[in-house]
VEXSEGU-792030 format. One record per atom (N, C-alpha, C): residue number from 1; atom name; x, y, z. Coordinates in steps of 0.02 Angstrom, whole numbers. Layout:
N
kelum:fipa:xx:yy:zz
NUM:CA:X:Y:Z
...
This chain:
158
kelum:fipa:xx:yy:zz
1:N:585:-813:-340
1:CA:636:-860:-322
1:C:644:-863:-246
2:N:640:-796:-208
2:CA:623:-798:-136
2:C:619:-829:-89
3:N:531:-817:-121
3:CA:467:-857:-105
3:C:483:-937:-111
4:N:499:-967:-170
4:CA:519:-1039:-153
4:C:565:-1047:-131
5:N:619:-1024:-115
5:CA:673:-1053:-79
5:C:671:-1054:-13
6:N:631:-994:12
6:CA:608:-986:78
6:C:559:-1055:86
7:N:496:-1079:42
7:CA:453:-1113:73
7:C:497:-1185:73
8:N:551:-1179:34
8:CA:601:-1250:58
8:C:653:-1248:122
9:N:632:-1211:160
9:CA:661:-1220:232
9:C:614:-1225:285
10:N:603:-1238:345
10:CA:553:-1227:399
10:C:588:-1165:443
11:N:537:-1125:462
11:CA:566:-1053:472
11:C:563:-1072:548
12:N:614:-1023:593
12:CA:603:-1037:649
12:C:549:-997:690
13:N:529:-1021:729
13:CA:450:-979:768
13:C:464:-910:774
14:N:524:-891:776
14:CA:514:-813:768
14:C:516:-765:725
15:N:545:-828:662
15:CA:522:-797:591
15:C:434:-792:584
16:N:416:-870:613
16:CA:356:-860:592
16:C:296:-809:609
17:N:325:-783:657
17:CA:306:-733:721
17:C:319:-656:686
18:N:371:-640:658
18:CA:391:-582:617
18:C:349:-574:565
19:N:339:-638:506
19:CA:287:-628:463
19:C:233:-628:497
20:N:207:-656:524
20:CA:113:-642:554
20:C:117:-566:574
21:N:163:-547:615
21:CA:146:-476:634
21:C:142:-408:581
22:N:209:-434:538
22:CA:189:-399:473
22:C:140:-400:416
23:N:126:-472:394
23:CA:49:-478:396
23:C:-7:-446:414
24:N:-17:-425:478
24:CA:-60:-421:534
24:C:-68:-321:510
25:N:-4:-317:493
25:CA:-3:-220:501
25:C:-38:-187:439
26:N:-23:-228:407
26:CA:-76:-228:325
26:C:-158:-226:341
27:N:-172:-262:387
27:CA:-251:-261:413
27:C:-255:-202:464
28:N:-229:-189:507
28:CA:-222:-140:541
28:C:-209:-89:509
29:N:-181:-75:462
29:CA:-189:-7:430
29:C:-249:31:402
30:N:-277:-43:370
30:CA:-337:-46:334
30:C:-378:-19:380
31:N:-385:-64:429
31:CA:-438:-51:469
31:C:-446:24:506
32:N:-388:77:506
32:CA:-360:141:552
32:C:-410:176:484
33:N:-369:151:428
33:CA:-407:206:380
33:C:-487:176:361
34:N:-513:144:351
34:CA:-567:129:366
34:C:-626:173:431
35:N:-586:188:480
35:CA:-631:204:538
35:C:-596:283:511
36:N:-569:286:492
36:CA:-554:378:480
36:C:-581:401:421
37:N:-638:377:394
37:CA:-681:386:342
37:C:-644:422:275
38:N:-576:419:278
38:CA:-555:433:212
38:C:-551:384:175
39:N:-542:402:105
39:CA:-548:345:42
39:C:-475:332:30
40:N:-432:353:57
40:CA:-372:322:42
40:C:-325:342:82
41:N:-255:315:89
41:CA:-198:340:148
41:C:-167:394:112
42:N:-152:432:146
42:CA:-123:499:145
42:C:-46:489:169
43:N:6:534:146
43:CA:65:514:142
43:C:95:492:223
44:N:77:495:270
44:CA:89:462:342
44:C:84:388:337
45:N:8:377:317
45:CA:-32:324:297
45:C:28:260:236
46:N:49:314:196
46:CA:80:266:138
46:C:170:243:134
47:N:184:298:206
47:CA:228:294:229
47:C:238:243:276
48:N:205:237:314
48:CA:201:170:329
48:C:179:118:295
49:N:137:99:253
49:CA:136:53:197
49:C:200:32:176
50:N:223:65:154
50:CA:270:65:114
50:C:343:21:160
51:N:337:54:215
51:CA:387:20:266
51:C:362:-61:296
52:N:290:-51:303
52:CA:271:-113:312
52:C:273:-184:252
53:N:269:-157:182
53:CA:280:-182:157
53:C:351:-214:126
54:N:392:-163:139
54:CA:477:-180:137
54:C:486:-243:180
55:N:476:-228:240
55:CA:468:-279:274
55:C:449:-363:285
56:N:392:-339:252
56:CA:386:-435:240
56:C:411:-424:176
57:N:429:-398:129
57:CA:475:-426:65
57:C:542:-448:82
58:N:568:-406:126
58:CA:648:-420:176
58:C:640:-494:209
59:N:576:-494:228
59:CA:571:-554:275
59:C:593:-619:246
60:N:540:-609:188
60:CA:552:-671:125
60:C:618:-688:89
61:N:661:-645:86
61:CA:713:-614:68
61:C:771:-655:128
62:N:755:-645:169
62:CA:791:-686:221
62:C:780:-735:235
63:N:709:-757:230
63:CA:698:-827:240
63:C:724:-873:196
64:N:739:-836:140
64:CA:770:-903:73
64:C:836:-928:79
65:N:862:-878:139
65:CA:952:-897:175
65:C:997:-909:100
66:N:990:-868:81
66:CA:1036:-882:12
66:C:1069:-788:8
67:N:1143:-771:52
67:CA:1204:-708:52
67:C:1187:-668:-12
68:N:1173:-720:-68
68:CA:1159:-671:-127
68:C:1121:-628:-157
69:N:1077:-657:-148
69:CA:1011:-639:-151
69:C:983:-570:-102
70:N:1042:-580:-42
70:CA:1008:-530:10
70:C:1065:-487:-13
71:N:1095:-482:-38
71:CA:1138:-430:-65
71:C:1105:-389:-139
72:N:1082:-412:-170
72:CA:1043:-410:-242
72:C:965:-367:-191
73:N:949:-396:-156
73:CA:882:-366:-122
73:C:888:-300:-101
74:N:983:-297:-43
74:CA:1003:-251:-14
74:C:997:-159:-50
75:N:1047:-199:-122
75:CA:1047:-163:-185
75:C:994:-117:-223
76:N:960:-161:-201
76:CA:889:-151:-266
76:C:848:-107:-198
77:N:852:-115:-136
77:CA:803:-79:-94
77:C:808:28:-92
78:N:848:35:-150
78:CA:853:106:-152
78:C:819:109:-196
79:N:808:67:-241
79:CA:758:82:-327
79:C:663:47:-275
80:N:696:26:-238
80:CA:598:-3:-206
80:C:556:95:-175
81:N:638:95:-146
81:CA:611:175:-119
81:C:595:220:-155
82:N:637:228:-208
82:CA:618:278:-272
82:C:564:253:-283
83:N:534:216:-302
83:CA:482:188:-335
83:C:405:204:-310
84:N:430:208:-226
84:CA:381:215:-174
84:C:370:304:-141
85:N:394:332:-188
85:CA:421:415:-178
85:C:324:443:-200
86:N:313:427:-239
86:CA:258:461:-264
86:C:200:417:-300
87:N:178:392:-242
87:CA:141:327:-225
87:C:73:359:-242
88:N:-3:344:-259
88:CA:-47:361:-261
88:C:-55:312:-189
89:N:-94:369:-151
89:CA:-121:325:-94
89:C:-158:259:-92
90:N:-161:200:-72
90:CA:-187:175:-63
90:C:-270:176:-36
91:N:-307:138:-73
91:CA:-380:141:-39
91:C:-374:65:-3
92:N:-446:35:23
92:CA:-452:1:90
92:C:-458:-72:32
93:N:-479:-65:-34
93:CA:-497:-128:-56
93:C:-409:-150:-81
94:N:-377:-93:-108
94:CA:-305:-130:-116
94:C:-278:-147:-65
95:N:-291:-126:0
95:CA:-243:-140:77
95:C:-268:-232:89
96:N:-323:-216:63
96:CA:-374:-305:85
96:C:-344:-348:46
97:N:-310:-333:-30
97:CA:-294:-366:-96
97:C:-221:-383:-67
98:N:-183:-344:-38
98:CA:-94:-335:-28
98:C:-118:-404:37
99:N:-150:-382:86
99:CA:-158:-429:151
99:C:-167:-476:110
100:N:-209:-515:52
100:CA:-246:-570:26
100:C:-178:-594:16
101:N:-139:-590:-29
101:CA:-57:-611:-63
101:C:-20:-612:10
102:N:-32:-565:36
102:CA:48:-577:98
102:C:9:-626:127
103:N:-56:-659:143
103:CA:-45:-717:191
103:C:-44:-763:164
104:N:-83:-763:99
104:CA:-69:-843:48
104:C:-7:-849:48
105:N:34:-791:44
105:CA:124:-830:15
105:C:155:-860:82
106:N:135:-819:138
106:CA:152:-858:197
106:C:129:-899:196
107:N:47:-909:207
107:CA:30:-1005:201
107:C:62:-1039:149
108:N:85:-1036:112
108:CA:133:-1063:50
108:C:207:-1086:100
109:N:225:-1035:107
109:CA:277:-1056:149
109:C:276:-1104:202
110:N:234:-1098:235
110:CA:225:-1132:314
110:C:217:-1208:281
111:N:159:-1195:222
111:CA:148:-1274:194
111:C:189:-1298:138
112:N:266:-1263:151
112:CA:346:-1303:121
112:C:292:-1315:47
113:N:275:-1263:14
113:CA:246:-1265:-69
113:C:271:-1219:-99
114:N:342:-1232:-117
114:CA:380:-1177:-166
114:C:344:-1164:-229
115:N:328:-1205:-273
115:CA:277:-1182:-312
115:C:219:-1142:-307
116:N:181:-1141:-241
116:CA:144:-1085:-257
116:C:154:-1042:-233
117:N:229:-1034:-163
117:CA:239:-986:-163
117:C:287:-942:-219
118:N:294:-967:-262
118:CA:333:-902:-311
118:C:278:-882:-368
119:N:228:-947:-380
119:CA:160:-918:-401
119:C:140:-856:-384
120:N:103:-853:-302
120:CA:85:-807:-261
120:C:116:-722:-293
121:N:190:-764:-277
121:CA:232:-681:-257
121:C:241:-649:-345
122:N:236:-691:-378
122:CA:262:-676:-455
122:C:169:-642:-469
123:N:129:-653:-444
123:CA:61:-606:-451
123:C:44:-555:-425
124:N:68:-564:-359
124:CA:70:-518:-341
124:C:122:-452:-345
125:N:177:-477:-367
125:CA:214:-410:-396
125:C:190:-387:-463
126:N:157:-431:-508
126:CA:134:-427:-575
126:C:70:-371:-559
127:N:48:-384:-506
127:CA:-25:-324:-495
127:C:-4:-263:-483
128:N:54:-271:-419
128:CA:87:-200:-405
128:C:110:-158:-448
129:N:155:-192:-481
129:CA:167:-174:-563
129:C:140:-129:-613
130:N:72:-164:-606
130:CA:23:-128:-682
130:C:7:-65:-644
131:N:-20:-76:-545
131:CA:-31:-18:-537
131:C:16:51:-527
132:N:66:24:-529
132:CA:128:79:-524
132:C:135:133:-588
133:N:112:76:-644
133:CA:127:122:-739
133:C:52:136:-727
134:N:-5:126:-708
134:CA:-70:137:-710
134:C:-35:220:-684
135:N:-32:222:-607
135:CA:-21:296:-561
135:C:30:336:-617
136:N:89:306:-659
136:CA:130:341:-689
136:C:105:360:-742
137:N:91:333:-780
137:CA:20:351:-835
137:C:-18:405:-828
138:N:-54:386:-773
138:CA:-100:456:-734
138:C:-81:530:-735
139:N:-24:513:-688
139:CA:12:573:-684
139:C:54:596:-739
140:N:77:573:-779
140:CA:105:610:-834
140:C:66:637:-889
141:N:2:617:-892
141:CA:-61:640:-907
141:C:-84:699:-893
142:N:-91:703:-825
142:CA:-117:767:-782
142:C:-59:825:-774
143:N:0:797:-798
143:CA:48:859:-794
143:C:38:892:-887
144:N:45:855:-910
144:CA:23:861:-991
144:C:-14:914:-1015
145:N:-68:889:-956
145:CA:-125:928:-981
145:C:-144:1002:-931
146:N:-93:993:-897
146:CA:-75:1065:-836
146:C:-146:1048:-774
147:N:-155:986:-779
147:CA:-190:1007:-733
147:C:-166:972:-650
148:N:-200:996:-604
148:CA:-157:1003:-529
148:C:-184:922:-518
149:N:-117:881:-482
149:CA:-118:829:-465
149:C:-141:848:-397
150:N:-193:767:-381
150:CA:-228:778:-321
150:C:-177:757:-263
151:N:-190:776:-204
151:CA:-159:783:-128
151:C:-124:707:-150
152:N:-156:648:-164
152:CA:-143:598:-135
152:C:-60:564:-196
153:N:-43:601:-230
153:CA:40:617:-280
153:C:72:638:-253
154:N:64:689:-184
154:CA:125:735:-143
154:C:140:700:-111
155:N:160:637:-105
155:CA:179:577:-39
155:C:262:587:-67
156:N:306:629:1
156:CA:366:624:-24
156:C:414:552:9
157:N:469:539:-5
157:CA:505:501:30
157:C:492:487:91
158:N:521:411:95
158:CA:495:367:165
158:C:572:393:218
């Protein structure tokens, strides 16, 4: 709902300027862990993810200029954190997949297409989603069966 209400306003240049840069940190992350030859971010790594990604969700969140909504967002941003407590690290092809969605929904926006921007964002939370019960799955598995969860489950609070 956001996502289109936002792409039914024209944002001002320093909104548009806020999303590109947040945008932008999603590739830059990628790219840090990429050259640091690990296969995935480690809790520094997902700690910032995680903040970077609040971020352009806040962004969108504000861009739709609708008091309620940013109150309902405000609300709900203690259950985003819980949620983000015990993150399986990210690898470089999901950082490329998260960048793919955060700039289509912005080009959605910029090109005033509420329809595909709530398309966009309604898939892309639908992916985040499966992988969240995928990692919870995992891990309640590996505790089950006593065996030691790997480094990349100890990611404590942001």
């Amino acid at each position: 709902y956001s996502a289109g209400k936002a792409a039914e306003h024209t944002l001002r240049q320093s909104e548009v300027e806020a999303f590109e840069n947040v945008v932008g940190e999603v590739l830059r992350l990628r790219d840090e862990l990429l050259a640091s030859g690990d296969s995935f971010l480690h809790a520094d790594g997902m700690r910032r993810f995680i903040r970077i990604d609040l971020q352009f969700h806040t962004l969108l969140v504000r861009a739709a200029a609708n008091a309620r909504l940013m109150k309902v967002f405000a609300d709900t941003r203690v259950l985003l954190n819980i949620f983000g407590i015990r993150r399986a690290g990210h690898d470089a092809a999901q950082l490329t997949e998260i960048h793919r969605y955060h700039s289509e929904i912005l080009a959605a926006i910029l090109a005033r297409d509420p329809k595909a921007a709530k398309r966009l964002l309604s898939e892309h939370i639908q992916v985040s989603k499966l992988e969240r019960l995928q990692e919870f799955d995992e891990r309640e598995r590996e505790i089950a069966l006593g065996h030691h969860l790997p480094e990349m489950y100890s990611i404590e609070a942001p």
